[in-house]
Each structure stands twice: as C-alpha cells, then as structure tokens.
N, C-alpha and C positions, 0 to 999 in steps of 0.2 A: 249433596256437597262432595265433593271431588276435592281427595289431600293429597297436594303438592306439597316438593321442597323445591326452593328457589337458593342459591347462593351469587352472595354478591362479594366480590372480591374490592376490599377496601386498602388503597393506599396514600399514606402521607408523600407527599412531594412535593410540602412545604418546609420553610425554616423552622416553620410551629408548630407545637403540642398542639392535635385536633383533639377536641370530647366529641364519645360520640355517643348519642343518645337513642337507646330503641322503646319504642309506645307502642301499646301502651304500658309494657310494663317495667317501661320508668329503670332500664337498662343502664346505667352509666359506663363505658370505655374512653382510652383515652389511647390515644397513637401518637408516638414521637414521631419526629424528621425519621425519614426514611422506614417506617415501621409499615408491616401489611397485614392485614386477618381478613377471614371469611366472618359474612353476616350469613345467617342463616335462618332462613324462614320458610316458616311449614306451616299449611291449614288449604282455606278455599282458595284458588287464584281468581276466583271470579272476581273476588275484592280487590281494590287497588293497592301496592306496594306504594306508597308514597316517601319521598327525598327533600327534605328542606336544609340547605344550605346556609348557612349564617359565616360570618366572620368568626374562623377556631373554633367552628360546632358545623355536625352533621348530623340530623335529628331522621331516623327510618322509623315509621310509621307500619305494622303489617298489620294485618287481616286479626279484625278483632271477633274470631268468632270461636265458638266451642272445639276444642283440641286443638286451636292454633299454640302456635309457640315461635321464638325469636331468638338465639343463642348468638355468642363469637364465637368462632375456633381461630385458637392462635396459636400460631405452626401443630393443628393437628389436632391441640386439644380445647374440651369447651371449659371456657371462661364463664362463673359469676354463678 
C-alpha cells in the first residue's frame, strides 16, 4: 500500500447552503454562498475517490482502508 494525500479544493458558487458529507466516516460540513475549504484525503490511491452530487449535498467517499483518513481545512486549519 502506497499513502497518498490528495486535496480537493471545494467551492460554493451557489445561492445555497451546500452539506457536505465525507464516508466513511460520516464527516458532516456545511459551506455557505461563496464559502471555500480543502477536502483532504490520505491512504491508498489505488482505491477510488468517489463524488456524488445531490441537490444542496456533496457526499466524498475515500479509500476505506487501514491508516486512511478524510479531514477539512478551512482557511488553514482542520475542522471536526
């Protein structure tokens, strides 16, 4: 197993409050209009990063194996 960090820069650039959900470990965030943070995700990249979109939800799915992990940083620092 080969441990990556991947970050993914997440921005509102709707009218609406987005939630946004990281799994598996059931991460709750939430981003106003105009608001930005870093996802952040560490473990195997062999596994897929998966992205499901819903209407006011963005649900990140990472690499569900031993020493993974999933954080925000929000301007800088980590959240939750």
């Amino acid at each position: 197993m080969t441990k990556e960090r991947l970050t993914l820069n997440i921005q509102n650039t709707t009218h609406n409050k987005l939630e946004i959900i990281l799994e598996p470990w059931t991460g709750q965030y939430f981003l106003h209009p105009g608001e930005a943070f870093d996802v952040v995700a560490e473990g195997d990249i062999a596994l897929p990063l998966g992205i499901e979109i819903a209407e006011n939800r963005v649900s990140i799915t990472c690499f569900d194996t031993v020493d993974s992990d999933m954080y925000v940083l929000r301007n800088g620092k980590r959240e939750g």
